[in-house]
ZAMARGU-4260 file (C-alpha; in steps of 0.2 Angstrom, whole numbers, plus 5000, padded with zeros to 4 digits):
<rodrens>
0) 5184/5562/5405 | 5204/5558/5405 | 5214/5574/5409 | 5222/5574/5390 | 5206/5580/5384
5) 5205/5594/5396 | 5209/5614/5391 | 5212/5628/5402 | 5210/5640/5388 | 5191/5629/5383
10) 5179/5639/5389 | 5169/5623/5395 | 5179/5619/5408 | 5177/5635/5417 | 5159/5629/5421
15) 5157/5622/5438 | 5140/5612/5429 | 5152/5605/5411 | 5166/5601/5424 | 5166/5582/5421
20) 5166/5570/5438 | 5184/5562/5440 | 5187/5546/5448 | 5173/5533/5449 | 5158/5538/5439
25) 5140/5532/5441 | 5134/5525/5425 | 5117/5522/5415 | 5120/5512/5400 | 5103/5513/5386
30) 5100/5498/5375 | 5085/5499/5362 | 5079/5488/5347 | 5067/5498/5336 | 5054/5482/5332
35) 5048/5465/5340 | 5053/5456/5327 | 5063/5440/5335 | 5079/5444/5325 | 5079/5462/5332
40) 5074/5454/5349 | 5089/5444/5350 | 5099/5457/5347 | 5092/5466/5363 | 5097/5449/5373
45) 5114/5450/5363 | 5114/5469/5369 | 5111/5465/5387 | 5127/5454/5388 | 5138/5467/5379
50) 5131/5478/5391 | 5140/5467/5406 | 5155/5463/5398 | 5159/5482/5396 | 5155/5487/5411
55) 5167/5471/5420 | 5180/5481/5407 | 5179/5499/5416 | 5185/5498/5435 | 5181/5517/5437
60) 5163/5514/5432 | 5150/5511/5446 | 5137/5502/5437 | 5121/5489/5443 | 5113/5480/5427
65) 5098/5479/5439 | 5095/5496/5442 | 5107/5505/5430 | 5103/5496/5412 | 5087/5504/5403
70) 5081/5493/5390 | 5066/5498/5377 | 5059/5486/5363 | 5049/5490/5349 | 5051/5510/5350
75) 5057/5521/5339 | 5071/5531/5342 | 5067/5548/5330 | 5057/5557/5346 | 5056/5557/5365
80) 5038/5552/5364 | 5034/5534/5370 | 5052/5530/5378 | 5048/5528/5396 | 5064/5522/5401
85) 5076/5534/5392 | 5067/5548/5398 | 5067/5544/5415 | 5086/5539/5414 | 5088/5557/5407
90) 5079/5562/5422 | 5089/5553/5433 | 5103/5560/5427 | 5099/5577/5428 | 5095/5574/5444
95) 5112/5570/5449 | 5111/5552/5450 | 5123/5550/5436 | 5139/5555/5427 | 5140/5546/5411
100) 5128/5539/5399 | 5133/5524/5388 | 5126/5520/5374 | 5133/5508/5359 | 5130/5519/5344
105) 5122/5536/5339 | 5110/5528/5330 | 5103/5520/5348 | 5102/5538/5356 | 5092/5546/5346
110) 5088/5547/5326 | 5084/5567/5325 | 5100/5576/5324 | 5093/5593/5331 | 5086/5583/5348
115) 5103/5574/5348 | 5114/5588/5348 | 5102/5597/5360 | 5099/5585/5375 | 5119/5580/5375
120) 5124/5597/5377 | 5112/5600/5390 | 5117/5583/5400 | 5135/5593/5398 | 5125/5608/5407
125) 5122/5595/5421 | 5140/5588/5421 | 5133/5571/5415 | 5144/5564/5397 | 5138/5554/5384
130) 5150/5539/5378 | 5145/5533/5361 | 5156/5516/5363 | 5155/5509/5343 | 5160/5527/5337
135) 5172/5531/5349 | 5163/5548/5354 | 5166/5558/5369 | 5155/5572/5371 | 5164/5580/5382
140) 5180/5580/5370 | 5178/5592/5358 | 5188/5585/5345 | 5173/5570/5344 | 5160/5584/5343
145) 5160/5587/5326 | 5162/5569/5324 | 5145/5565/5336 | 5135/5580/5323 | 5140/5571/5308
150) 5134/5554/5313 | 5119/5564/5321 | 5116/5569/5305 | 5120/5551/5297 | 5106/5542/5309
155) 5093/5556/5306 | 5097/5551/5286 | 5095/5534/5289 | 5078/5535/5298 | 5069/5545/5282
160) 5077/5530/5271 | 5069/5518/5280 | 5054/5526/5281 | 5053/5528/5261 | 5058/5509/5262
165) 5043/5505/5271 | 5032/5517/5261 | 5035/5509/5245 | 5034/5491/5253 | 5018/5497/5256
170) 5013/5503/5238 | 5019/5484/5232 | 5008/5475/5246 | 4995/5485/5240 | 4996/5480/5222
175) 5000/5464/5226 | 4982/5464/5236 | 4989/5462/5255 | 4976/5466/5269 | 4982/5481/5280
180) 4975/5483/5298 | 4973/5472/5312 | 4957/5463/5305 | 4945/5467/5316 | 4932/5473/5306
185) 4913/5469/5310 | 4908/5456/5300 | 4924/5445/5295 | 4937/5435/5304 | 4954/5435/5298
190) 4962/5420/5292 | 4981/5420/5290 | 4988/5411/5278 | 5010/5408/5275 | 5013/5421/5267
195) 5005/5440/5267 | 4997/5439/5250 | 4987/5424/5257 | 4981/5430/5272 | 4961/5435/5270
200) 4942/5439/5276 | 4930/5425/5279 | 4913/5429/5283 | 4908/5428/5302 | 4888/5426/5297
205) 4882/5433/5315 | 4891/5449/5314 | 4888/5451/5294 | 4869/5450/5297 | 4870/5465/5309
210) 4882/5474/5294 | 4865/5470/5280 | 4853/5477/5295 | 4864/5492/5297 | 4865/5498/5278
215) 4846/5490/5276 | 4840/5505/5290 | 4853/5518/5280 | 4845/5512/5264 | 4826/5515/5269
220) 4831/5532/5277 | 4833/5532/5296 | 4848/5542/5305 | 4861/5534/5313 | 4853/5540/5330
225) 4837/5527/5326 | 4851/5513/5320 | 4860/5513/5336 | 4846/5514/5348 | 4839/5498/5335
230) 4856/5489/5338 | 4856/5492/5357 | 4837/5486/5360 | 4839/5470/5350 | 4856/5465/5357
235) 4867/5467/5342 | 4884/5465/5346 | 4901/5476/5340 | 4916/5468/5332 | 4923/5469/5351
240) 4908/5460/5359 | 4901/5475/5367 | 4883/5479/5366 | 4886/5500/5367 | 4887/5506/5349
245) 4891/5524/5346 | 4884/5536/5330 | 4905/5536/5326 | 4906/5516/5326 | 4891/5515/5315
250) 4897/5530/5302 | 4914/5519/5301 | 4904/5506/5297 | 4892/5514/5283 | 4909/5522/5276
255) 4919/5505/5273 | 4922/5501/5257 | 4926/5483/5263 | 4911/5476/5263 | 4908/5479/5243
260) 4925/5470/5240 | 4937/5485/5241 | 4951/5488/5251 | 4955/5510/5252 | 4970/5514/5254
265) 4979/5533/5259 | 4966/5537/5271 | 4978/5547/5279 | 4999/5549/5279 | 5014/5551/5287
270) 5020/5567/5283 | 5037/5568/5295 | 5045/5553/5299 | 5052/5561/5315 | 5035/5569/5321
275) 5027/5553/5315 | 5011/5563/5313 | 4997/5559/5303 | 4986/5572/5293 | 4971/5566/5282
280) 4972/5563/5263 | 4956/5571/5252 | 4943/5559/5248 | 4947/5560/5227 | 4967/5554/5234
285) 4962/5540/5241 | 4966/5522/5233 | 4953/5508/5230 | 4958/5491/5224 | 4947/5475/5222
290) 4951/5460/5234 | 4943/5443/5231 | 4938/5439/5247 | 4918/5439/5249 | 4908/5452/5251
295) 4894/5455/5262 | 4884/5471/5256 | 4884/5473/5233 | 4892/5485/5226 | 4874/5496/5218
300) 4866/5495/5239 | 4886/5503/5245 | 4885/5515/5235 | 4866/5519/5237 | 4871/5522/5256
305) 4882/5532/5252 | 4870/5543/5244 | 4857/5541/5257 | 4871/5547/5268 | 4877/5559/5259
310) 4861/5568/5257 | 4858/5570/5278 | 4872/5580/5279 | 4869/5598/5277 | 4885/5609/5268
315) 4888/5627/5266 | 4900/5634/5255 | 4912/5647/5263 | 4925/5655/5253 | 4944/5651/5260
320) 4955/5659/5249 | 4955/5657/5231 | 4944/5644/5231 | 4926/5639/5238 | 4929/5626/5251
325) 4914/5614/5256 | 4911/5615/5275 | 4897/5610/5288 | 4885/5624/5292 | 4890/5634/5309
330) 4872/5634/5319 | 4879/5637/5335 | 4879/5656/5338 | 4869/5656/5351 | 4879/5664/5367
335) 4870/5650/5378 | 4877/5637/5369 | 4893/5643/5367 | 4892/5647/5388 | 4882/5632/5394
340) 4890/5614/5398 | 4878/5600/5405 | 4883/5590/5423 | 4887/5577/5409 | 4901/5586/5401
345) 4892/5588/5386 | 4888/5602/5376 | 4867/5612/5374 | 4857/5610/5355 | 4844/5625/5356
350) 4830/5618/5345 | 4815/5630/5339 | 4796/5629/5339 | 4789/5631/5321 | 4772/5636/5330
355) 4777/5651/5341 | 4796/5654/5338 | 4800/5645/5358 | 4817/5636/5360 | 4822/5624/5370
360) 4841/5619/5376 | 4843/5601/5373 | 4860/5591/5381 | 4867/5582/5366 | 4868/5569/5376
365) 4850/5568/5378 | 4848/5569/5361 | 4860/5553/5357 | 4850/5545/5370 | 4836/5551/5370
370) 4824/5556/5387 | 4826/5545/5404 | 4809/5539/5400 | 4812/5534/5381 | 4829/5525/5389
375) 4819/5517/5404 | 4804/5510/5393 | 4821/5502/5378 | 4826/5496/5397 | 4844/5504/5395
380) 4854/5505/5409 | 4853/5526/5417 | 4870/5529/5425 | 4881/5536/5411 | 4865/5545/5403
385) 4863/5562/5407 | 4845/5565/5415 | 4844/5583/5412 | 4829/5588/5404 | 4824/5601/5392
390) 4827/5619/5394 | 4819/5633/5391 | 4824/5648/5382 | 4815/5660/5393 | 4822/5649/5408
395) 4840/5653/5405 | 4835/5673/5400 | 4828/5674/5418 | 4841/5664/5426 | 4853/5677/5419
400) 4844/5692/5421 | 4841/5686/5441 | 4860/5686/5443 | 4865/5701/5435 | 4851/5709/5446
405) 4856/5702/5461 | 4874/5708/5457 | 4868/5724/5455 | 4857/5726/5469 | 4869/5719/5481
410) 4883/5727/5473 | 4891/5733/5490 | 4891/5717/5497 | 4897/5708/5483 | 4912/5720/5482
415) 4917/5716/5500 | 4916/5697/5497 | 4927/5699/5483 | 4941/5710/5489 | 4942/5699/5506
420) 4942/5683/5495 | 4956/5693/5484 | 4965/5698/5499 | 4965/5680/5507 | 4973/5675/5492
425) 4988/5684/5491 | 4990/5688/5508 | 4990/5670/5512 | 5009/5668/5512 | 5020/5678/5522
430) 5033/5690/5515 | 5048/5683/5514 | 5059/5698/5520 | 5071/5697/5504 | 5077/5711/5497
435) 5087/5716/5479 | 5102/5720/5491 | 5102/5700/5498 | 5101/5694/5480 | 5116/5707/5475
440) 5127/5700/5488 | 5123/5681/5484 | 5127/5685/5466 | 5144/5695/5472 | 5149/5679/5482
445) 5145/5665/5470 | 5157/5674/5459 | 5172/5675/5471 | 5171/5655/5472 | 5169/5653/5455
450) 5185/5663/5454 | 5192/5652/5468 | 5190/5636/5456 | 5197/5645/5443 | 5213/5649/5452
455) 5213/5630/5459 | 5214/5624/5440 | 5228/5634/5440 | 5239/5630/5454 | 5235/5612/5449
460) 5244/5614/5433 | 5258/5624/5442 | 5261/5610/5453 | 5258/5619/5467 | 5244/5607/5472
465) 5241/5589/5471 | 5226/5583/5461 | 5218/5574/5479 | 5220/5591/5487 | 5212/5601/5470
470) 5198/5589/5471 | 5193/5593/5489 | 5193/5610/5489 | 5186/5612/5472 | 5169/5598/5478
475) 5170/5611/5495 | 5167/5628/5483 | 5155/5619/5470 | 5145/5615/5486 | 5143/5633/5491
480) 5141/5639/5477 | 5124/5625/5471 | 5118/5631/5489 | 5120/5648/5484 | 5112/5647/5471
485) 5097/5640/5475 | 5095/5651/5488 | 5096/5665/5477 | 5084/5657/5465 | 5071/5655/5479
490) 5072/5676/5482 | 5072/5679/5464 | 5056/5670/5467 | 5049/5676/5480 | 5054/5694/5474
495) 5044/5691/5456 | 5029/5682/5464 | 5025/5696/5477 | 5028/5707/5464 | 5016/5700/5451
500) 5003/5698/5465 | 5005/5714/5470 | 4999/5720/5452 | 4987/5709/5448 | 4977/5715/5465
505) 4978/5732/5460 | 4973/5727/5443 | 4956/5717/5450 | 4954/5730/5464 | 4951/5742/5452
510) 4942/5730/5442 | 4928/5727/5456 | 4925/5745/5460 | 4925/5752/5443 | 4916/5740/5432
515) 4908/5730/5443 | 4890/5738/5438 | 4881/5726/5426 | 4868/5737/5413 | 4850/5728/5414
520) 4840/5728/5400 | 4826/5740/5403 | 4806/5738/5396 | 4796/5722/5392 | 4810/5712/5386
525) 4821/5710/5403 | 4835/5701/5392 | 4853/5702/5394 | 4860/5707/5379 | 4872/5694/5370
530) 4888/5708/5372 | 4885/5709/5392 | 4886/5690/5396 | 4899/5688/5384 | 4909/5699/5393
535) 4906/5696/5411 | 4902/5676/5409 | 4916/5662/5409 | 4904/5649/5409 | 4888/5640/5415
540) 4888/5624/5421 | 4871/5616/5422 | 4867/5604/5435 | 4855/5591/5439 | 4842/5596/5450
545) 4837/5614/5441 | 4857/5619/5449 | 4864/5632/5438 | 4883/5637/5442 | 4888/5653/5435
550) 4906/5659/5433 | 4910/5677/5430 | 4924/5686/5426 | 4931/5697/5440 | 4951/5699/5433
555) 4952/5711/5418 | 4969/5702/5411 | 4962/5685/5412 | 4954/5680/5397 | 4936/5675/5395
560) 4937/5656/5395 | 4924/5648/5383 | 4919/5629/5386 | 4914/5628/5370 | 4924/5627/5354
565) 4915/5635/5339 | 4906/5624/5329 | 4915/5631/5311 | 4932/5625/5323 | 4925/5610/5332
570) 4936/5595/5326 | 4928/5580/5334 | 4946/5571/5331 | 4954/5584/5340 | 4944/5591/5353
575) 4932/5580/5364 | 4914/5582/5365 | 4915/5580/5384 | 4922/5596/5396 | 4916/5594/5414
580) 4918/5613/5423 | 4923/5612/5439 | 4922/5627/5453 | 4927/5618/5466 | 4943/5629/5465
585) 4932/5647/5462 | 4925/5657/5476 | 4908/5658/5479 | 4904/5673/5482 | 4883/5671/5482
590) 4868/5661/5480 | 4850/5661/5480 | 4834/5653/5471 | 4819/5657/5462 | 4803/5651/5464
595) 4787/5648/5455 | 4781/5665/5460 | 4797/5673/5454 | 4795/5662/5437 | 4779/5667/5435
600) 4779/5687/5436 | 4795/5685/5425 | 4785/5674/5409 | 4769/5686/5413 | 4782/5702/5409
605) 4788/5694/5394 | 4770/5686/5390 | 4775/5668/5391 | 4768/5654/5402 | 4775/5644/5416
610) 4766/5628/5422 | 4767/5622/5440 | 4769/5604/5435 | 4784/5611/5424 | 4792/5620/5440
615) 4791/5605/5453 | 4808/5609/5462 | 4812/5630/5465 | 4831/5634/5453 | 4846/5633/5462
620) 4859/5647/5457 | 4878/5650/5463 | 4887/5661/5460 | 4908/5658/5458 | 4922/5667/5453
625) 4942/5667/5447 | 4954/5677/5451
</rodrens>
C-alpha cells in the first residue's frame, strides 16, 4: 500500500504480520464465473485478458498468468466448499508466497459477508492485501473498509435474490409441466425438444419391462431382498447398465411416482442459500403434477405398491415432544450388536429360534446376499460378499467370558505388558531440555525488536533515516523476531505435550493397577453381564476364519468408542452402513484359542450343544488395546 495510507497512531501498523510489503509485490489475481452457461464463459475468457492488461499496467507488480491467475467456472462463490483454486491461492498466500490478491469485484471474492470480512482481515494477519479493482477498495486502507463491509453486505444480498429468482422460476416450470433432473430414470430415455416445456420421456421397452417385473414381484408380496437377487440371476440391467442392483436402487424405484404419469416435486429444499444444504420436506408437502408423457405402471397397481410396501415396514409410535411422532422400531439392544463389526465392515442382526429361544448373529451383509452357498449355486461372483457364517449366541458369550478370564487369571502379566507398552509410548521421544525460564527470555527478546521496529518507523518520519536503510533494518529484526517465534512455539510445544503425557500415564497407570480386575459371572450361567462389556469393550471386530479381535478399554478419559450407531439414531443418509475397525495401530497385549474340548465343557455348563462338524477350525482370539 502507498505511504499516504499509512498511520503512526493506527494501531495496525505496529504489527510486524499487517505491515504491508513495499516495493514489488508478488501477486495472485482470482477470476470466477458462477455457471457454464456460454455467455458466462465468455466473460471468464473476457476476464482472462483484463487480467493481463492490468497486470502490464502495475510495474511494481510481479505477476505470471501461468502460475499466478486462478481461474474457477461454474462455482459458487457464497462458501469455500468446492473452490479448489481459491483456496489453495489463499494457501499460498498464507504461506508467504504472496503479497497482494487482486480480484475485479467483491462479488467475485466471496458472496457471505461474515467469510468475507473474516479471511480478508486474516490475509492482513499474514501481511497479504486484497485489491478489489472495480470498487476501488484497499483493504489495508481503512477509510475503504467500511466501504469493502458495505458491499460485502450488498453481494451476500444479491446471492439470497437470486436464489429466490431461481426458486420461483422453478414453481413456473413446474406448472408449466418441465421435467426436472437429469433424465436418467430406469425405463425412459429423454428426448429434448427447443424449448423446456417440450422436452419429455419416451419409453425405453427393455428397461420398462424390468420396471412392470419390479412392482409385479412388490405387488404378489415378495421383499425387495427376493427382487434384487431375481434381477441379478436373470440379467436385468440398471438405468446405468450395470448388472448390481442394491435394495436402495429398487425402493427408489418402487417409490417413483413417474411411472404412473406424475412428476413430485419438494422432495427436499434449500434452506440457506450460503450453506446450500438440503433438508427433506414431509411426505403430505410434497407437490404432484400430471405430465403427459406415457406411463409404464397404472395409476390403481402404483398405488397398490405402495401399500404392499407400506405394510412391510413395522412403526412404533414414540412420543417427541407434544406430539406422537411415527418412527421405526429400535430392535438393536443387543450389546453384541451394538460391539461387533464383521471383516466386511458391516454390522451383526441377532435373529431367534421360536423352538428353544437360541440366537444367532447374522452379517447384514450375508443377509442382503444371502450364504456363500445360496451365492455360489445363483453363480454370483464371491469377492465383495462377506463369507462369514452364522454365529452363535452361546459362541460369542464364551468367546467373551474366555478373555475376561484370561484377563483375570493372567492379570500380573497383562499389567506388565501394559505399563511397558505405555512407557514405550511416551518415552519414545526425548525430552527436549526447555524450560519456562527459555520461553520467558524468548518472549523478553521478541519484544525488544518489536520495540526496535517501532522506533525505526519513527526515525523514518523524522528524517533521520532514509526509507532504503528503514527497510533493511526493519526486514533484518522481522527476521529474528519469525525465528524467535517459532522457536518459542516449538517449546511451548514441547512443554504442553510432556506435560499432558505425563498426566495421562499417571491417569492409565493407576487405571491398570486399580481396576484392571474384571468380575466373572459366577454359577451355571458363566455370562458376562451387559454393564461389564459395555464398560471395558471398545469394539469386536469379527474376522474370517473364526478370528475374533477384541479391543478394550485401558485409559479411563478416553471414551468408549461404539462401532455402531444406535438404530433409533441410524440415518442411512448420514452414516454408512460400512465401518472397518482396524488395530493395526493398538497393542496387542495377548492371544490364545479355544478348542473343541474347550467349547464343549463350556455348552455342557450352560446345557447346550456343540457339534464337531460345526467347530472344523479351533477360534482365534486377540487381544488389543488403546491408549
Amino acid at each position: 500500500m502507498n505511504a499516504q495510507y499509512l498511520n503512526k497512531h493506527d494501531a495496525r501498523n505496529v504489527s510486524a504480520k499487517r505491515n504491508i510489503k513495499e516495493g514489488k509485490r508478488r501477486v495472485a489475481i482470482d477470476v470466477r464465473v458462477s455457471t457454464q452457461h456460454e455467455m458466462q464463459m465468455n466473460a471468464l475468457d473476457n476476464q482472462k485478458q483484463w487480467v493481463v492488461k492490468l497486470a502490464e499496467e502495475h510495474e511494481d507488480w510481479i505477476f505470471d498468468p501461468e502460475k499466478d491467475l486462478y481461474v474457477e467456472e461454474g462455482i459458487s462463490g457464497t462458501s469455500l466448499k468446492k473452490r479448489p483454486q481459491f483456496t489453495e491461492m489463499i494457501r499460498k498466500a498464507k504461506a508467504g508466497e504472496y503479497d497482494l490478491i487482486v480480484v475485479r469485484e467483491v462479488s467475485r471474492f466471496m458472496r457471505n459477508a461474515k467469510l468475507t470480512l473474516g479471511l480478508v482481515d486474516e490475509l492482513l494477519n499474514y501481511g497479504v492485501e486484497v485489491y478489489f479493482v472495480n470498487d476501488g477498495i484497499w483493504s489495508r486502507n481503512e477509510g475503504d473498509y467500511f466501504k469493502l463491509t458495505i458491499m460485502a453486505q450488498y453481494a451476500e444480498q444479491e446471492s439470497r435474490k437470486i436464489s429466490e429468482r431461481v426458486f420461483s422460476g422453478q414453481a413456473v416450470a413446474r406448472e408449466n409441466g418441465v421435467l426436472m433432473g437429469n433424465g436418467n430414470i430406469l425405463g425412459y430415455d429423454i428426448v429434448k425438444g427447443k424449448k423446456s416445456h417440450q422436452t419429455t420421456y419416451v419409453i425405453n421397452p427393455e428397461q420398462a419391462e424390468t420396471v412392470r417385473i419390479i412392482y409385479q414381484m412388490a405387488l404378489t408380496g415378495h421383499g425387495i431382498k427376493k427382487i434384487r437377487h431375481y434381477l441379478e440371476d436373470n440379467g436385468h440391467k440398471t438405468a446405468s447398465g450395470g448388472t448390481k442392483w442394491y435394495d436402495s436402487t429398487i425402493e427408489r424405484i418402487l417409490r417413483r411416482s413417474t411411472y404412473m404419469g406424475e412428476m413430485e416435486h419438494l422432495q427436499s429444499v434449500t434452506e440457506d442459500p450460503l450453506t446450500h444444504e438440503r433438508c427433506r420436506v414431509p411426505k403430505d408437502k410434497h407437490i404432484y403434477i400430471k405430465m403427459d408423457f406415457p406411463k409404464i405402471i397404472e395409476p390403481e397397481v402404483w398405488h397398490a405398491v405402495q401399500k404392499a410396501v407400506d405394510s412391510r415396514v413395522s412403526y412404533g409410535l414414540v412420543k417427541g415432544g407434544k406430539e406422537t411422532v411415527k418412527r421405526g422400531k429400535v430392535r438393536n439392544k443387543d450389546i453384541y450388536c451394538r460391539k461387533m463389526r464383521c471383516g466386511c465392515g458391516r454390522r451383526f442382526r441377532k435373529d431367534f429360534e421360536k423352538r428353544n429361544g437360541a440366537a444367532t448373529y447374522y452379517c447384514y451383509q450375508t443377509v442382503e446376499d444371502g450364504s456363500q452357498q445360496e451365492r455360489q449355486k445363483r453363480s454370483q461372483i464371491l469377492n465383495d460378499n462377506c463369507i462369514i457364517r452364522g454365529i452363535r449366541d452361546w459362541k460369542m458369550d464364551m468367546v467373551t467370558v474366555k478373555v475376561f478370564e484370561y484377563l483375570n487369571c493372567n492379570v500380573s502379566e497383562v499389567r506388565e505388558n501394559l505399563l511397558n507398552v505405555i512407557s514405550r509410548a511416551y518415552t519414545a521421544e526425548p525430552h527436549t531440555g526447555y524450560c519456562v525460564e527459555d520461553i520467558l527470555t524468548l518472549e523478553a527478546e521478541i519484544k525488544k525488536l518489536e520495540a526496535k521496529n517501532a522506533r525505526l518507523l519513527d526515525f523514518l518520519e523524522d528524517g533521520t533515516i532514509d526509507r532504503e536503510d528503514y527497510r533493511q533494518r526493519k526486514e533484518s529484526n522481522d527476521l529474528k523476531i519469525r525465528e524467535k517465534e517459532k522457536l518459542k512455539k516449538e517449546m511451548e510445544s514441547a512443554e504442553s505435550g510432556m506435560d499432558e503425557k505425563e498426566k495421562t500415564l499417571q491417569s492409565v497407570r493407576a487405571f491398570v493397577k486399580e481396576t484392571l480386575e474384571f468380575p466373572i459371572a459366577g454359577g451355571k450361567e458363566r455370562k458376562i453381564p451387559d454393564v461389564v462389556v459395555n464398560t471395558y469393550v471398545n469394539s469386536i471386530n469379527v474376522c474370517a476364519g473364526w478370528v475374533f479381535e477384541y479391543n478394550i478399554r485401558v485409559n479411563p478419559d478416553a471414551e468408549v468408542d461404539i462401532p455402531v450407531v444406535p438404530d433409533s439414531e441410524f440415518n442411512p443418509q448420514i452414516h454408512s452402513a460400512k465401518k472397518f475397525l482396524d488395530n493395526s495401530g493398538s497393542a496387542l497385549i495377548a492371544g490364545f484359542t479355544i478348542s473343541y474340548e474347550d467349547a464343549k465343557e463350556y455348552a455342557n455348563r450352560i446345557g447346550r450343544k456343540v457339534r464337531r462338524v460345526h467347530f472344523d477350525n479351533p477360534i482365534t482370539v486377540r487381544i488389543y488395546a488403546d491408549l
